[in-house]
C-alpha positions, 0 to 999 in steps of 0.5 A: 500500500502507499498513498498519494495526498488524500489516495490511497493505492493497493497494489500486488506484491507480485505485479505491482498491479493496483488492486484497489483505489481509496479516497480519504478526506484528506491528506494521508500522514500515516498508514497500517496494516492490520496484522491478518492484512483485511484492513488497514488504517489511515492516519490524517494526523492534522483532522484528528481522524483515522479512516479504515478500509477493508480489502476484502469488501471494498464498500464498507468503511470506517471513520474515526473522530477524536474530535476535538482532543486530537490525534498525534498516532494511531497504529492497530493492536496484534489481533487486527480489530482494535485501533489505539488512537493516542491524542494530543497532548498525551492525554490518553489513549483510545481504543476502539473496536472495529467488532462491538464498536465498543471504547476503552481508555488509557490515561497518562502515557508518556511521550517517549520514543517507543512508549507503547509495545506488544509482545510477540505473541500480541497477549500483552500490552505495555505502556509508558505512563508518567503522573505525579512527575514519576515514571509508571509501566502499565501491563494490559490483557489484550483480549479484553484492556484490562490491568494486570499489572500497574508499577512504578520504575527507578528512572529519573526520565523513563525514555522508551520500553521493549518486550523480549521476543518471548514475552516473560521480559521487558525492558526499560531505559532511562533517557540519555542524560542518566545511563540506565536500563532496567528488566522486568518479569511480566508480574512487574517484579524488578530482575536486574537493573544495568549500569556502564557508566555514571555521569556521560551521556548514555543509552542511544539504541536498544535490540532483542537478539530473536531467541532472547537470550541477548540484549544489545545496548548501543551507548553514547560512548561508541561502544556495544554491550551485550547482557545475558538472559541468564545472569543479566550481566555483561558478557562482552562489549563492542568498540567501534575504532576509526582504524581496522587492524585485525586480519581477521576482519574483512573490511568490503570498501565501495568504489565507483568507477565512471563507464568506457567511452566504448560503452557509450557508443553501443547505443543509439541516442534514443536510448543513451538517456536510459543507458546514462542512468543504467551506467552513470558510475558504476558502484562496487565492493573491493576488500581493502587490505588492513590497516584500514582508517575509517572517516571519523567525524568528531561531534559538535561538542556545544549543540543538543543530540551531538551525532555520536554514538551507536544509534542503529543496531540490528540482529539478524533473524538467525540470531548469529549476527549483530549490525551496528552503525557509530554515528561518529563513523557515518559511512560503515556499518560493522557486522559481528558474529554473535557465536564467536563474539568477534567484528566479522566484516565492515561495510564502508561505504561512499555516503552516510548510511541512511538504513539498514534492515535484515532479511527475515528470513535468512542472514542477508542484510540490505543497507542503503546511502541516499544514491540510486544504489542497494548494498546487500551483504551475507555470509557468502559476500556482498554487492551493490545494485544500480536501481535501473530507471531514468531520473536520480532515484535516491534511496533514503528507506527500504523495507523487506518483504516477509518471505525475504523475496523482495525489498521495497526502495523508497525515496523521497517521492517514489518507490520501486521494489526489488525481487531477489531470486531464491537460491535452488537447493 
């Protein structure tokens, strides 16, 4: 699905051919699926209304008005018949049932980064709560919104909460100004709290490993600590330098090389606008020999959110890999293998690293820079892919598929999807 303004388009995933064709009242600031893929909703964030439409029967529709108390998100719960709508202000949140039409409300959530999570199994609902100038964690029953348990957490300024893969942990953090993480039991019982340091700036980034037995923290002094499901303590941590000397470490450099002028001459001027896109600068990997300095960017020390630090880190879905990215060394994403606990490979790259984000179902991760370019790597090596089309296609987001077959590329304005083949076994 995507929209355009007030439209909304459905197309196949397979064709690209649009199976359906919405009109919504006004502009389109967020869109979701429901988890069965039957409906999905439309966020017009500035009318404070949600509109859902259904796939299957294309007549019937649905309008929510949160009236005058606004609306900042929307986002569907697990069972894909409920939509909690959290209005302006943080003053509550909504929820509303598409089936009995029914309403439930949640007082005080917080603003935070991630202040709403469900587990995987979409039994249980957590929320980030803050009244009387104190920071709360409220569990839900989502089969029927009620409280199973209310407590308080030891933070000073509770910044964002997430369920363990397996829905007996979850885990708090405090923002970035107090270094502090905290994990409890789905009965509100405190397990264990994490401390690394005192008086720095702290926690960035926080990852599940998918069988939950790791925790990952990426913090603001470029390091990676990794916690145990068992004892919750620290069993390694990850540096980041700007210089690779390992000879263990491969480090997969991209160069771009400009087309022979043979090449130009093969075609016809009708087709040269096409063929300057397809070979404008070829883009590929080589191995660097090791040592290797990384461009490092020291942090404007006296501005608000310095660009420093791990701020994206991701498992891969067989859990034996971990990627991170330091946002002191903009331009590579660092690959560790989680079995040896050691840096695999670095990815270093042209342009600034815009996104990264696993295959979910194999260890492939697809990464992209803002250029017209995908980079994907696996154990078996690493590529680049020139997205073919006339115009500077800049790919700043993507989005894979959930069999692993394709990855949505978006830029600013468009997007294309790119179809993987499947390897024969």
């Amino acid at each position: 699905a995507s929209c355009v303004q007030h439209r909304l388009v459905v197309r196949d995933v397979g064709s690209l051919q649009v199976r359906q064709l919405y009109t919504c009242l006004d502009q389109i600031q967020y869109i979701e699926w429901s988890s069965d893929s039957l409906f999905i909703l439309c966020a017009m964030y500035k009318r404070g209304i949600v509109q859902v439409w259904s796939l299957e029967q294309p007549d019937w529709h649905c309008k929510i008005d949160e009236g005058s108390a606004g609306l900042v998100a929307s986002c569907w719960s697990p069972d894909g018949r409920h939509i909690l709508n959290t209005t302006e202000f943080h003053l509550r949140i909504t929820v509303w049932s598409l089936c009995t039409k029914s309403v439930s409300y949640i007082k005080y959530p917080k603003a935070c980064q991630q202040g709403v999570v469900f587990t995987k199994d979409g039994r249980y609902m957590a929320v980030a709560e803050r009244r009387d100038c104190k920071d709360f964690i409220s569990i839900f029953v989502c089969s029927n919104w009620q409280l199973l348990r209310h407590f308080d957490t030891e933070t000073q300024d509770l910044f964002g909460i997430e369920w363990a893969p397996n829905g007996c942990v979850l885990a708090a953090w405090d923002s970035c100004l107090e270094y502090k993480l905290l994990l409890y039991s789905l009965d509100g019982r405190l397990l264990s709290s994490y401390r690394a340091y005192e008086w720095p700036l702290g926690i960035k980034s926080v990852a599940w490993s998918p069988s939950s037995q790791f925790l990952a923290i990426g913090s603001f002094d470029e390091k990676v600590r990794i916690l145990n499901h068992v004892t919750w303590k620290k069993i390694t941590e990850f540096e980041h330098p700007a210089t690779i000397a390992s000879k263990k470490t491969i480090v997969y450099k991209e160069v771009e090389k400009s087309p022979s002028v043979e090449t130009e001459r093969l075609f016809s001027p009708p087709a040269r606008a096409l063929a300057s896109s397809l070979f404008s600068t070829q883009s590929k990997y080589e191995i660097s020999q090791v040592p290797v300095s990384l461009q490092y960017i020291k942090p404007v020390a006296d501005r608000a959110n310095p660009k420093m630090g791990v701020g994206m880190l991701a498992f891969s879905a067989d859990n034996c890999f971990l990627a991170t990215k330091n946002d002191n060394i903009p331009n590579a994403v660092w690959i560790w293998d989680i079995r040896k606990l050691k840096l695999l490979v670095v990815l270093e790259q042209l342009c600034p690293v815009q996104c990264f984000q696993w295959d979910p179902r194999q260890p492939r991760l697809a990464l992209c820079t803002g250029t017209p370019r995908v980079f994907l790597w696996s154990p078996a090596g690493c590529v680049a892919v020139q997205v073919p089309g006339e115009g500077d296609f800049q790919i700043v987001a993507l989005s894979w598929h959930s069999s692993g077959d394709s990855v949505v590329l978006l830029s600013k304005d468009n997007f294309c999807v790119c179809y993987l083949e499947r390897e024969e076994v």
